[in-house]
N, C-alpha and C positions, 0 to 999 in steps of 0.2 A: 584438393582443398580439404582442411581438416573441417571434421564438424564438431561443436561445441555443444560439450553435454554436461548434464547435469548428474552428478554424482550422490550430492546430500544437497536437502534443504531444512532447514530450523528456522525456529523463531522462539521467542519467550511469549509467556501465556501474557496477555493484555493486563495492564494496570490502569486503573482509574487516573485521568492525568492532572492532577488537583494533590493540594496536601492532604496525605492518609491515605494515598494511593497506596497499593501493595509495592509498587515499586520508586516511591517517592523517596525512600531514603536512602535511593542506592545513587552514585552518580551516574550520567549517560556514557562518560568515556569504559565505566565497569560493567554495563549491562551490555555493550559492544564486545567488550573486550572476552565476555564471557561465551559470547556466541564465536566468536572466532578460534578461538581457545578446546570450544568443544567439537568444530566441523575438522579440526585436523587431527584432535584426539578420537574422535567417533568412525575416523576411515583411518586410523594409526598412519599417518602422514610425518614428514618431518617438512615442518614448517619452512626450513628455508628454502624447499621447493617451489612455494609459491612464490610466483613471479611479480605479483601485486595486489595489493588489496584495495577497492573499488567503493567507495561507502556513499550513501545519500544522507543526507540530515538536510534540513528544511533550517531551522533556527541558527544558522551556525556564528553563535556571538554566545559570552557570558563562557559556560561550562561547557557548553557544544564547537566553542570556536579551536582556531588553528590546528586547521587540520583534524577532525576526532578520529578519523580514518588511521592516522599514522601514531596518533595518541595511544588510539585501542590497540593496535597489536604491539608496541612495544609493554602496555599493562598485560597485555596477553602471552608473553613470554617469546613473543619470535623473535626472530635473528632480527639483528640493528639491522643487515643487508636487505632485508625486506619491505619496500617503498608502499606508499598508498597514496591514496588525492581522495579527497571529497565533495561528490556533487549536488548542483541544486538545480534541480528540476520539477522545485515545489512539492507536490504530494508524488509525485511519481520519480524523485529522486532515486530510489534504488531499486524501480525499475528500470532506469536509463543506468543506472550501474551498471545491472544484468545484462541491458545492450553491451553497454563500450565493453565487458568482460566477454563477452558469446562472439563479440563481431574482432576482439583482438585475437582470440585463439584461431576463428577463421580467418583472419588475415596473414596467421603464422607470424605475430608477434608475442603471445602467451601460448605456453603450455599447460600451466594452471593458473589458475585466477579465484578469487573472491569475492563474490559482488553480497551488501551485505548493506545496512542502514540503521539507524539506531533516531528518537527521537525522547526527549523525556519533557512532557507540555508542563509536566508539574514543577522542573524545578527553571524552566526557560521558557517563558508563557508565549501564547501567539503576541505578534507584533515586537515583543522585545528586540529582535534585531535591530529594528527601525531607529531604533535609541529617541521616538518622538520626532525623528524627521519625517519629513515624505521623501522617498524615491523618486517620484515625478517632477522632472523638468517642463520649461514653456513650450519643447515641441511637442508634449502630448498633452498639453493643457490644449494646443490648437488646434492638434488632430481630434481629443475627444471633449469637443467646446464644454461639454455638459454633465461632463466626470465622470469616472469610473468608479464601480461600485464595487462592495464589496461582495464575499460569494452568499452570503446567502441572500441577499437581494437578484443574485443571478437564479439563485435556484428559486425563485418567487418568479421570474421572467419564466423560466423555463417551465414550470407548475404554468401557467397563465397559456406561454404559446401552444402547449400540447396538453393542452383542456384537461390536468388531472384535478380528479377534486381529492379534499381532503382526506375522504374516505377513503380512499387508494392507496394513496400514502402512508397512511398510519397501518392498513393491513398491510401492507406491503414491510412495513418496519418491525409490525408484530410477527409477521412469517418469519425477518432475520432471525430475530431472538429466538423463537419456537425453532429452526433449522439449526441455527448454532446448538442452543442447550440439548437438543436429540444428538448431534454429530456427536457430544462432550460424553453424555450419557450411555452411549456406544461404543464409549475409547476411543472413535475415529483419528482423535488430535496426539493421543499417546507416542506418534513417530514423529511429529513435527515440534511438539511444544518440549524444549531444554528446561526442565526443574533449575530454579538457580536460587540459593541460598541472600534472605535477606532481612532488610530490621525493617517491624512491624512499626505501626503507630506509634504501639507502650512498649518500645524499646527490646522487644524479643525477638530472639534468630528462629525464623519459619522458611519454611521451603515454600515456593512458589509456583504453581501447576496448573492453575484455575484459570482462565479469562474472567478477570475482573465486571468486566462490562457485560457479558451474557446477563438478561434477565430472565429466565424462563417462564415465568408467571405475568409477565407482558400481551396484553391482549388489545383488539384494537377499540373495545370499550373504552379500555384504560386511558387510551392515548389521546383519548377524541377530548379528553377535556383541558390537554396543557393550551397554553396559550399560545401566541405566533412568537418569535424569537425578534423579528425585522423590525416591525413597524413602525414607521415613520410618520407623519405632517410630509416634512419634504420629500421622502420617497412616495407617496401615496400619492401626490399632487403629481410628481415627473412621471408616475407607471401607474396610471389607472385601471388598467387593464391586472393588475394583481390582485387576488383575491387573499392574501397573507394568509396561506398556510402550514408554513414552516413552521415548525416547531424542535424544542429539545428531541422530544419522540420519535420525530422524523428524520433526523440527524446525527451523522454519526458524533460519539460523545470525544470530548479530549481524554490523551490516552497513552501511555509512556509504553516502550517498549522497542524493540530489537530484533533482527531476523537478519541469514544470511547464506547464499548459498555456493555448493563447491563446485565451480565451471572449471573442467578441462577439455583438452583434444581427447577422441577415441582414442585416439594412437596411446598419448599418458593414461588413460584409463586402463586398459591394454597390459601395458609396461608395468602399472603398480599392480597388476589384480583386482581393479573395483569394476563392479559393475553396473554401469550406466540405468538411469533411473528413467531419460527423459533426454531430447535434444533440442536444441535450440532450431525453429521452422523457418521463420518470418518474422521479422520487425518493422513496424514502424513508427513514424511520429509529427505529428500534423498540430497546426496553428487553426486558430477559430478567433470569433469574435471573443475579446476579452471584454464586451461591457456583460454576454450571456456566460463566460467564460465558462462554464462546467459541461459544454458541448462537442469540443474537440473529439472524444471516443469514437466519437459517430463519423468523421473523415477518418480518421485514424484507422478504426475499422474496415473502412470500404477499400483503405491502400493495404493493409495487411493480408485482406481476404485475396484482395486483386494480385499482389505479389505473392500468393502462396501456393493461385489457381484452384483455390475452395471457395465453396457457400457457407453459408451460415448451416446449412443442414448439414455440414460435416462436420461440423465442429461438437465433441460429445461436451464439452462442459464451458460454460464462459462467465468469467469471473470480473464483473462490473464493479469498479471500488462505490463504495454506498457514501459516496460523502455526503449525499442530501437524497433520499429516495428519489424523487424527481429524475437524479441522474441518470441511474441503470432503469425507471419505467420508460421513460423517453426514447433511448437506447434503444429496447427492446421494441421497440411501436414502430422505430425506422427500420429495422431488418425481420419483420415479425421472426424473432426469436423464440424460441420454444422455453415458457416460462418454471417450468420444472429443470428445464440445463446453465437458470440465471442463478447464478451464488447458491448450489443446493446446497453448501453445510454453513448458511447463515454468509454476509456478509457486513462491511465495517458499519454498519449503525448498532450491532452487537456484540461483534469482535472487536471492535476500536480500532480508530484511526490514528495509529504513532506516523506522524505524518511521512516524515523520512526513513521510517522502515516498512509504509505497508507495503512497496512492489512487492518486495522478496516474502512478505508476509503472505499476500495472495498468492505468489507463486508457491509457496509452501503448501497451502492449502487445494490447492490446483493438480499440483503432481500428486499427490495423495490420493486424491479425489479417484483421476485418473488409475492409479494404480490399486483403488478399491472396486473401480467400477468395472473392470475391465475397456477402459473406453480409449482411445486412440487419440487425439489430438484437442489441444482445450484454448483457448485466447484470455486473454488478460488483457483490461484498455482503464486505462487511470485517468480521471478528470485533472489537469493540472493550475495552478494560477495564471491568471494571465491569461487564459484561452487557449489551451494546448495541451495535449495527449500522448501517451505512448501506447503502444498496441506491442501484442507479443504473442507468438502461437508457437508453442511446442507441442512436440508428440512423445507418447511413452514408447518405449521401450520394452 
C-alpha cells in the first residue's frame, strides 16, 4: 500500500478580512491560484503531473463560486488536462481536502495530488452564500423544536459547561498573539509563508509577508475590557447558564487568505527526487451535537488517537484551530494535554481564520513546527459547522 506524504506546505501570510485588508484587493480565485502556481514551481514539477487538485472554500457563491478549485489552476497556468472539485466541510474544508488527497494516493488512485483552500471574508462576507434564505427545512425545525444557534453562542455554551472564566480566555488569546509574534520575530514562518505581490488600500503594488492579524502588544489587561460579541434578551432567557464571555479578543478575527499542500505516493517522491517532509498517520472525522457545535475535536480525537494506537503523550505538537478560545481550552481539559504542545507558534485568534483555507494552513504550521523541534508526530482537529470535526496525525520524516 502507498503511503501519502507530504512533500511542501505554504500558505500566504494572513490578511485582515474586511475592506483595507492587505489582501482585499486581490481576487480569491488569484490568491489560489498563486499558491498553486508556486508549490509546483518551488519543487520544479510540471504541472501536468498532477493528478487533481483538491481545494476547500467555505463561501463558495459570488467570486468564490463554480468550482474555485478548477478556476485557480487554470489562472495558474496548468494544463486544461488537469481536473479539481471543491469542498465544503465548513472551517475544516481543506483539511478534509488533505483527507480525500492522502486517502486517494493510499488507495492507489493518485500519484500526486493538491489539497490546498483559499477564503477571502472581505470580499464574500460570512453568510452571503445564504442569499438571505435559510438552509433549514421542517425536519430540523422538529428534530431541533428550539433552534439552532449560531457559533458563538455555542462557544458561550461551551465557556458555561467547562466552567471557563473570562480570564482564561482572554490569557489564553493574549499567549496566541505573544506565540505567533515571537514565532514571526524568529523567522520561524520564512518556509511556510509565499510573498505575493499585491494593491494596497492607496493603490500601490507591495509585497505581502506579514500576518496581518498578529498583534504583538496584545495583553490580557487589554482584552478584559472589550465587550461580549452574543448578547442577547432571547438567548440569555433560553441559556441562562452563560455568563457572555466571548468577545472580539477572544475570537479568532475574519481573514482572507490561501494555503496548499504537495501530497504524493513515496514511490513518486522517489521517482522525481524530492524529499518527503511528513506522512500522512491517521485520519478521522466525527459528528457532535450541532446546537454546542464547536465540540466535535474531542470525538474526533479520541477516534484518531484509537486508530493510530497513540496517547496523547505521544503526540509532540497539537494544533487546535482557535476559533473561539473556548475550543482548544475545553479540548485540552478532556485529554489533559500538555499546554506548552497546544498551538506553540500562536494559533487562529492571531494568525486568522481564512475559513476555507485554515486545515492546510495549520498543517503548514505543524510540519514546520515539527521539523524545527525535532519532534515526531503532531495532530491537527478543526471545530467544524454543524457539529463535526476532522482530526489528522502525521509524522516527520
Amino acid at each position: 500500500m502507498p503511503e501519502a506524504v507530504i512533500v511542501d506546505v505554504v500558505r500566504l501570510a494572513s490578511g485582515k478580512g474586511k475592506p483595507g485588508g492587505a489582501l482585499s484587493e486581490t481576487k480569491p480565485v488569484e490568491l489560489l491560484a498563486h499558491v498553486l502556481r508556486a508549490l509546483v514551481e518551488r519543487n520544479d514539477l510540471d504541472p501536468a503531473r498532477v493528478d487533481d487538485v483538491i481545494g476547500g472554500c467555505v463561501g463558495q457563491a459570488g467570486e468564490q463560486a463554480l468550482n474555485i478549485s478548477r478556476t485557480a489552476l487554470l489562472s495558474a497556468g496548468f494544463p486544461e488536462s488537469v481536473p479539481a472539485t471543491t469542498v465544503d466541510r465548513q472551517c475544516g474544508s481543506s483539511q478534509q481536502a488533505a483527507h480525500f488527497a492522502a486517502q486517494g494516493v493510499i488507495a492507489g488512485a493518485y500519484d500526486m495530488v493538491i489539497a490546498a483552500g483559499v477564503e477571502s471574508m472581505s470580499r464574500v462576507p460570512m453568510g452571503f452564500s445564504t442569499a438571505g434564505q435559510s438552509p433549514y427545512g421542517p425536519s430540523i425545525a422538529a428534530r431541533y423544536p428550539d433552534g439552532l444557534v449560531g457559533q458563538g453562542i455555542s462557544a458561550e455554551l461551551i465557556t458555561a459547561k467547562w466552567k471557563l472564566e473570562r480570564e482564561a480566555l482572554d490569557a489564553f488569546a493574549a499567549q496566541s498573539h505573544q506565540r505567533a509574534a515571537q514565532a514571526a520575530a524568529d523567522g520561524f514562518f520564512g518556509r511556510e509563508i509565499l510573498p505575493i505581490d499585491v494593491v494596497d488600500a492607496d493603490g500601490n503594488r507591495v509585497t505581502h509577508t506579514v500576518d496581518e492579524t498578529v498583534r504583538a502588544t496584545t495583553t490580557t489587561e487589554g482584552l478584559a475590557g472589550l465587550k461580549p460579541s452574543f448578547y442577547s434578551e432571547q438567548y440569555a432567557q433560553r441559556f441562562p447558564e452563560i455568563g457572555w464571555h466571548i468577545t472580539p479578543g477572544n475570537s479568532s478575527p475574519l481573514t482572507d487568505g490561501a494555503s496548499g499542500a504537495l501530497i504524493m505516493s513515496d514511490a513518486m517522491a522517489s521517482t522525481l527526487g524530492l524529499t518527503p517532509r511528513a506522512r500522512f498517520h491517521s485520519f478521522s472525522v466525527a459528528g457532535d451535537d450541532p446546537v454546542f457545535m464547536l465540540t466535535a475535536p474531542i470525538p474526533a480525537t479520541h477516534k484518531v488517537l484509537a486508530r493510530a494506537g497513540l496517547s496523547i503523550d505521544d503526540i509532540d505538537a497539537y494544533e487546535v484551530n482557535e476559533a473561539f478560545a473556548p475550543v482548544p481550552l475545553a479540548w485540552a481539559h478532556e485529554f489533559g494535554a500538555d499546554p506548552a504542545k497546544l498551538n506553540p507558534r500562536g494559533g487562529a485568534i492571531a494568525l486568522g481564520h481564512a475559513l476555507g483555507s485554515s486545515g492546510t494552513r495549520l498543517l503548514s504550521t505543524l510540519v514546520n513546527h515539527l521539523e524545527a523541534t525535532g519532534g515526531r508526530y503532531g495532530l491537527q482537529t478543526m471545530c467544524e459547522g454543524a457539529g463535526m470535526a476532522n482530526a489528522t496525525i502525521i509524522e516527520r520524516i
